[in-house]
C-alpha positions as CSV (number, residue, x, y, z in Angstrom):
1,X,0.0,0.0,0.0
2,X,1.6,3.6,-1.4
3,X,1.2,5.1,2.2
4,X,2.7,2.0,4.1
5,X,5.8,2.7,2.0
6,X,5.5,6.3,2.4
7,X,5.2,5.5,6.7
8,X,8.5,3.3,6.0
9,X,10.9,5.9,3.8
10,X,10.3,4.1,0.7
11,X,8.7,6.9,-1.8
12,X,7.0,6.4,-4.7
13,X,7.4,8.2,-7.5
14,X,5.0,11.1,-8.5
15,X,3.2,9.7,-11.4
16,X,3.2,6.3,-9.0
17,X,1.4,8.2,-6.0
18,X,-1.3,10.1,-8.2
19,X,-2.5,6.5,-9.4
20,X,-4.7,6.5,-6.5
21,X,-7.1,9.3,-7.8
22,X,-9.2,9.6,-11.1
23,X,-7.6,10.0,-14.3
24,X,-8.8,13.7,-15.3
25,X,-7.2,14.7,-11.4
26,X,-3.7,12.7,-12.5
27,X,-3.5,14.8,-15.4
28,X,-3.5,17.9,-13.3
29,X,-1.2,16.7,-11.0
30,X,1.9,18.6,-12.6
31,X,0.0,21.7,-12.6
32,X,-1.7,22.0,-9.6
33,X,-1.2,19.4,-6.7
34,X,2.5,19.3,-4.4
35,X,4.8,16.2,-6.2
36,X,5.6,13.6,-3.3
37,X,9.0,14.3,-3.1
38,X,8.2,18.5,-1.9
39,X,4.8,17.1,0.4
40,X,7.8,14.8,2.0
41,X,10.5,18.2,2.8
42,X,7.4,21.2,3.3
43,X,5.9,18.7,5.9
44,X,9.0,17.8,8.1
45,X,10.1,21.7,8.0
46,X,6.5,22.0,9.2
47,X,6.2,19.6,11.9
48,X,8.2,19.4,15.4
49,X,5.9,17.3,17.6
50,X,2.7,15.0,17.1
51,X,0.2,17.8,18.4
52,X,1.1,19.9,15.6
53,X,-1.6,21.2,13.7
54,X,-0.9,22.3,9.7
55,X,-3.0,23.8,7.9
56,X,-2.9,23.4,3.8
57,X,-4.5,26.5,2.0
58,X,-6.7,25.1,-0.8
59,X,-5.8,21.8,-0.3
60,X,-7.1,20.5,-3.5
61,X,-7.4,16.5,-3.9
62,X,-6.0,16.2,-0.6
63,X,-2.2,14.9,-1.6
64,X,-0.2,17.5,0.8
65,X,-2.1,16.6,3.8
66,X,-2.6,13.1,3.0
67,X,1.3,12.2,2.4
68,X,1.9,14.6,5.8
69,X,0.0,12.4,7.8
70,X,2.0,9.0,6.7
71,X,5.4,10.7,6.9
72,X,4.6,12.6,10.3
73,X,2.6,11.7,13.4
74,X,0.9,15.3,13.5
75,X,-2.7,16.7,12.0
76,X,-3.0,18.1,8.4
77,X,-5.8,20.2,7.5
78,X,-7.1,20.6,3.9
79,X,-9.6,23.4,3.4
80,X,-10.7,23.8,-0.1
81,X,-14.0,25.5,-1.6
82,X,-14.4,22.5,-4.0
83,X,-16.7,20.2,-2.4
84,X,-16.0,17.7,-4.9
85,X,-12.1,17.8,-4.1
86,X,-12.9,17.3,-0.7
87,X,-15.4,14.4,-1.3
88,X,-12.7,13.0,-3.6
89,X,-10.1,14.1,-0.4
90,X,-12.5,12.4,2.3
91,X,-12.6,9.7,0.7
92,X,-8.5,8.9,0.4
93,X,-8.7,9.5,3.4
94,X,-11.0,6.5,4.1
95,X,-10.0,3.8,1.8
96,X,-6.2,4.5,3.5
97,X,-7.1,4.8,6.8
98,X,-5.4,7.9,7.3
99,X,-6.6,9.5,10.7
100,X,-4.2,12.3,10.9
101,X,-5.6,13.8,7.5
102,X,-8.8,16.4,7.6
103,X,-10.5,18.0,5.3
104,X,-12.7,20.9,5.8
105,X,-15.3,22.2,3.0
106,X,-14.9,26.0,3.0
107,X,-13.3,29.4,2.2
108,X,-10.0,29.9,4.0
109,X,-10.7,32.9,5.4
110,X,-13.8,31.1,7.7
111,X,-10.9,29.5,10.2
112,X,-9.2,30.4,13.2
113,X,-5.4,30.5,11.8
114,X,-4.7,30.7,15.5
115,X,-5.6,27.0,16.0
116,X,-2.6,26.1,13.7
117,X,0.8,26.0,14.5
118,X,1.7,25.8,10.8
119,X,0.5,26.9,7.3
120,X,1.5,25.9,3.7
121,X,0.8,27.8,0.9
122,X,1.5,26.4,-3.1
123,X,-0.4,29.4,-4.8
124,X,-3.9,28.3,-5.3
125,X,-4.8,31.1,-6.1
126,X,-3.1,31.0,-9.6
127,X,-5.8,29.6,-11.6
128,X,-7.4,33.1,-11.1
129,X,-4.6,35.2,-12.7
130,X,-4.0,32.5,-15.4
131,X,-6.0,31.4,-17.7
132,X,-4.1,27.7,-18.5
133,X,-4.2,27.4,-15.4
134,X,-7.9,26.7,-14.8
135,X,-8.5,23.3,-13.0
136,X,-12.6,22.9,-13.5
137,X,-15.6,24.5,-14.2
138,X,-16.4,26.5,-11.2
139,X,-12.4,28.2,-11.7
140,X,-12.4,31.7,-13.7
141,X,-9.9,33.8,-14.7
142,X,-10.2,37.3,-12.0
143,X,-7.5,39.5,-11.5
144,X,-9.8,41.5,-8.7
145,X,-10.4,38.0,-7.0
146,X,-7.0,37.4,-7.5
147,X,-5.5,40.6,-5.7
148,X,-8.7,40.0,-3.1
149,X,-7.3,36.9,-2.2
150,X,-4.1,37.3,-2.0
151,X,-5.3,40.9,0.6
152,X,-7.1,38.1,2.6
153,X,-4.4,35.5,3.0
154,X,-2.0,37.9,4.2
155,X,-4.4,39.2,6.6
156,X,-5.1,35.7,7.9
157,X,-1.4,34.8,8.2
158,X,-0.7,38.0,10.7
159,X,-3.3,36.5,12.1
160,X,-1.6,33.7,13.1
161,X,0.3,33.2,16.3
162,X,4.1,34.2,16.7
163,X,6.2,30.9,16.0
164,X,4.1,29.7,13.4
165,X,5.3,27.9,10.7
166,X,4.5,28.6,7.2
167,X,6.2,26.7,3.9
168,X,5.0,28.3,0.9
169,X,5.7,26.5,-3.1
170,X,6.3,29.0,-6.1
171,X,5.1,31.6,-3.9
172,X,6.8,35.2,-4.5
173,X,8.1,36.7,-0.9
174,X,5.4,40.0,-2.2
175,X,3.0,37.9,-1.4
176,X,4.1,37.2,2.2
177,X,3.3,39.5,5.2
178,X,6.6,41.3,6.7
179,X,6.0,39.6,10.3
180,X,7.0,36.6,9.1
181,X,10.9,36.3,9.0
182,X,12.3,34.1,5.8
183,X,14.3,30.9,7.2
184,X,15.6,29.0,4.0
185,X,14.8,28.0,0.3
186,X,15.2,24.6,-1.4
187,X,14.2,22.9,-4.3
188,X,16.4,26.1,-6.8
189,X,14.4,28.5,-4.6
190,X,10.7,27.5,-5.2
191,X,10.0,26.1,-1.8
192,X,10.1,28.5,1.0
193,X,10.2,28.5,4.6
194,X,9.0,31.3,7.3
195,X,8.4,32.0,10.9
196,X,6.6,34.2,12.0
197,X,8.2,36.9,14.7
């Protein structure tokens, strides 16, 4: 079973892991959903202890928070606005018994941010500035909902309590708040790790 390997170090390849959702989701994988080998390093910067609580910002099909929970003993957090992702996210969840993976059914900007001791962050908000970037039907290209947004993360993540993690992917530092202090960059720069002060 993919996440039994994942539990003992032995990781799949990308194309291998997204064999576990529908075919029209593997074809966006590339595009829009964390590759294993980046859920593996964003969730261990994220995590220190099994109480941890991480939040994933438009979590999608669930893969962040669903690898996180098999390579770490703390809670991940998916909240996405798709209820069909997080049908499709629930679900995984089930059929792999993963009980460290949630998935909540709303906006972002409904939740407590305080509750979380860290955030990440791979630009879901894209598919509104881009038009080849559009995932389904409900998506639509918005530069005003992009900016808006973008206005309402950063006021969420100030939000957030001092010591919070957050681990953004091809995520411009512009688009982080300035009380949160930049730790490191991997991956040629694209994944990106804050705390905030």
């Amino acid at each position: 079973m993919i996440f039994n390997q994942l539990k003992q170090k032995k990781y799949p390849s990308n194309a291998t892991f997204d064999e576990i959702y529908p075919k029209l989701y593997q074809e966006h994988s590339a595009r829009h959903f964390t590759p294993v080998n980046i859920a593996i390093k964003a969730a261990n910067l994220l995590v220190d202890k099994p109480t941890d609580k991480i939040l994933d910002i438009g979590s999608g099909v669930g893969k962040f928070c669903c690898i996180g929970s098999a390579v770490t003993d703390a809670h991940f957090y998916g909240v996405e606005k798709r209820k069909t992702l997080t049908n499709l996210s629930n679900k995984i969840k089930r059929n792999y018994k993963l009980k460290n993976a949630h998935f909540i059914n709303n906006d972002f900007t409904t939740l407590d941010f305080k509750k979380f001791n860290g955030i990440y962050f791979f630009n879901s908000f894209h598919e509104h500035f881009d038009e080849t970037c559009i995932l389904d039907e409900t998506s639509k290209v918005s530069l005003s909902e992009y900016k808006k947004y973008h206005a309402d993360l950063m006021m969420k993540l100030n939000e957030c309590n001092k010591g919070t993690k957050l681990v953004t992917y091809y995520t411009f530092k512009n688009k982080i708040p300035s009380t949160y202090q930049f730790i490191d960059a991997n991956e040629t720069g694209l994944l990106k790790f804050y705390i905030k002060k």
